[in-house]
Structures are given as structure tokens and as C-alpha cells.
C-alpha positions as CSV (number, residue, x, y, z in Angstrom):
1,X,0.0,0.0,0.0
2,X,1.4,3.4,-1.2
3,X,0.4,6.2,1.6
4,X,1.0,10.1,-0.2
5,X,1.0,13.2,2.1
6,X,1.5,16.3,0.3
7,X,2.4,19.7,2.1
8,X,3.7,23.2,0.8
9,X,0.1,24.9,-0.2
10,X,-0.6,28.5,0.4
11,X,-1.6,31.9,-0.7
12,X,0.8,33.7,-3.2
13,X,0.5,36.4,-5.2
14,X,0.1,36.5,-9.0
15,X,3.1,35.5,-10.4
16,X,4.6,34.1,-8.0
17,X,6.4,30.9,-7.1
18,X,5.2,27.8,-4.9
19,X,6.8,24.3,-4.2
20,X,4.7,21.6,-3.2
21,X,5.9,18.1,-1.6
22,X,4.3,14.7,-2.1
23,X,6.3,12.5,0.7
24,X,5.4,8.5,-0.3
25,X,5.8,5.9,2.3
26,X,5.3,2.2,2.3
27,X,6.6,1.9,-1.5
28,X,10.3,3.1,-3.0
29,X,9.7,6.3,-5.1
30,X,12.1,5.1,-7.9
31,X,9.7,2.1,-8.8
32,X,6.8,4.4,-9.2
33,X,5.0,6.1,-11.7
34,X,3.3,9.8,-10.3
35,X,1.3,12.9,-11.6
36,X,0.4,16.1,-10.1
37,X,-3.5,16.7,-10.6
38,X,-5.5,19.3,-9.0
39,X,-9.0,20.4,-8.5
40,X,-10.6,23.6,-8.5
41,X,-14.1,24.3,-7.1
42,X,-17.2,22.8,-9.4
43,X,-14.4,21.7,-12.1
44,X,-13.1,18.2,-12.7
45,X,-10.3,16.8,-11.4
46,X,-7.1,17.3,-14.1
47,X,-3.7,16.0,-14.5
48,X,-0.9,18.5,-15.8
49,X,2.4,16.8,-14.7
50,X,4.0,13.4,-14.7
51,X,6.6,11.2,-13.8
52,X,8.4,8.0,-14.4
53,X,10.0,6.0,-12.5
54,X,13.7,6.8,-14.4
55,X,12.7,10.7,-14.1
56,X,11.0,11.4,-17.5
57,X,8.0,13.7,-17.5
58,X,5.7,15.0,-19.2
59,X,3.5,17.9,-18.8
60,X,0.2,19.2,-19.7
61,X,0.0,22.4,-22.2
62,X,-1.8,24.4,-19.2
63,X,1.7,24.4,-17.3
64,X,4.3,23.6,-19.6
65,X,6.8,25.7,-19.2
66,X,5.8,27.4,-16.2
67,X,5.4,23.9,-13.6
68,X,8.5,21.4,-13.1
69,X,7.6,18.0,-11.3
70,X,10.7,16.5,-9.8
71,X,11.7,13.9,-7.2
72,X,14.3,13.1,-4.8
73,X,14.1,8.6,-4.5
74,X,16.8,9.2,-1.2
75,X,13.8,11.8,0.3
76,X,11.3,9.4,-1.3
77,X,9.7,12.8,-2.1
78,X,7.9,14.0,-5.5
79,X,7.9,17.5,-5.7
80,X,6.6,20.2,-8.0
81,X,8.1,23.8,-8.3
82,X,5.0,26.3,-9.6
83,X,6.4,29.4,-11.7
84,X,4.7,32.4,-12.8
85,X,1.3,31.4,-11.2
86,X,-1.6,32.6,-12.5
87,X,-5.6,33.0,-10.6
88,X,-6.6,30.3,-13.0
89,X,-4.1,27.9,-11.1
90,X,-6.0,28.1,-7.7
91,X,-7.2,24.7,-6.7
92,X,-6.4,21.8,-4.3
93,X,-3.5,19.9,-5.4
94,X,-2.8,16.5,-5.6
95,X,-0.5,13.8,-6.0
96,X,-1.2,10.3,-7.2
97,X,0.9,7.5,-7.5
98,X,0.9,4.1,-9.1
99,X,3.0,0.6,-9.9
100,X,1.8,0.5,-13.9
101,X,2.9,2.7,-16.6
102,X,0.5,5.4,-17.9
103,X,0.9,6.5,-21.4
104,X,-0.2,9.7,-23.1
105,X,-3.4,8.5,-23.6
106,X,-4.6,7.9,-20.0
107,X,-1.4,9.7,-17.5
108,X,-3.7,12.6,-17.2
109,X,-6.7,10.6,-16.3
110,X,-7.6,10.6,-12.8
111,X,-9.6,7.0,-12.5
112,X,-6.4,5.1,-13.8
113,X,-4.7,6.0,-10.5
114,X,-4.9,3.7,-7.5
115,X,-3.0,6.2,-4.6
116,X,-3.8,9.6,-3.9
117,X,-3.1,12.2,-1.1
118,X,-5.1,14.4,0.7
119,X,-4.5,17.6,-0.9
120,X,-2.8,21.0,-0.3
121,X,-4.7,24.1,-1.4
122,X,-3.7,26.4,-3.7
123,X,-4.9,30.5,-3.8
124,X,-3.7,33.0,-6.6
125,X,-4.4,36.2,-6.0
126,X,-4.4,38.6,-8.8
């Protein structure tokens, strides 16, 4: 069983900076595949960064450019370093993590992941 606890939400100005943590236990980091999806209110659930276990990633359009998902296997930490935010970025966050490969066509898709955290909440303020 893979538990996720993710910290490192706040309130930030627009245009600012924000790193969130994702700190696994019960599982090794480098042997899993994780995303970063988030949720704002009355909106579905999206994914907009992942990771495999070697380290490659992949990023939604939304954040490219602007979001960089990361991960420390000695830590078994994932992390994710939010640039330039914007108000349309507010939401609770979340990290999800699984055993199985997830290609293009599903990484992004929140019912093919089995572990989840809690949540950390994100504001932008304009």
C-alpha cells in the first residue's frame, strides 16, 4: 500500500512561485509512476504533470513551461516547483501515484490512479 501526504500549499501572489511536496511511504519512489492533478471548485479533477519512475515527464499544455515536477528517490519525495502562477491555477492539489505505466493517452486521467493524497490548497491572488 502506497500512503501520499502532500504539504507546501498557500496563498501567493500572482506571479509568483510555490513548491509543493508529495512525501510517499510504504513503497520506493524510484519504482513508481506519479502525476500532479489538482481540482478547483465545481471543475473536474485534471492531471498536468508526470513522472516516471527513471525521471521522464511530461506535462500538460496548461503548465508547460511554467510547472517542473521533480523527485528526490533518497527523500522518497515527488515534488513540484509552480512558476509564474496565474488566478486560474487556484485549486487543491494533488498527487497520485501508481505501480503501472501510464501513457499519453490515460497519465492525465484521474480513474487510472490507485494512490492519492489528501490535498494541499492552492490561492492566486491577482
Amino acid at each position: 500500500q502506497v500512503q501520499l501526504v502532500e504539504s507546501g500549499g498557500g496563498s501567493v501572489q500572482a506571479g509568483g512561485s510555490l513548491r509543493l511536496s508529495c512525501a510517499a511511504s510504504g513503497y520506493t519512489l524510484s519504482n513508481l509512476y506519479m502525476a500532479w492533478f489538482r481540482q478547483a471548485p465545481g471543475k473536474e479533477r485534471e492531471g498536468f504533470a508526470y513522472i516516471t519512475d527513471y525521471g521522464n515527464t511530461a506535462y500538460a499544455d496548461s503548465v508547460k513551461g511554467r510547472f517542473i515536477i521533480s523527485k528526490d528517490n533518497a527523500k522518497n519525495t515527488l515534488y513540484l516547483l509552480m512558476n509564474s502562477l496565474k488566478p486560474e491555477d487556484a485549486a487543491m492539489y494533488y498527487c497520485a501515484a501508481d505501480r503501472s505505466f501510464r501513457g499519453p493517452w490515460d497519465r492525465f486521467n484521474p480513474s487510472k490512479w490507485n494512490y492519492w493524497g489528501q490535498g494541499t490548497q492552492v490561492a492566486v491572488s491577482s
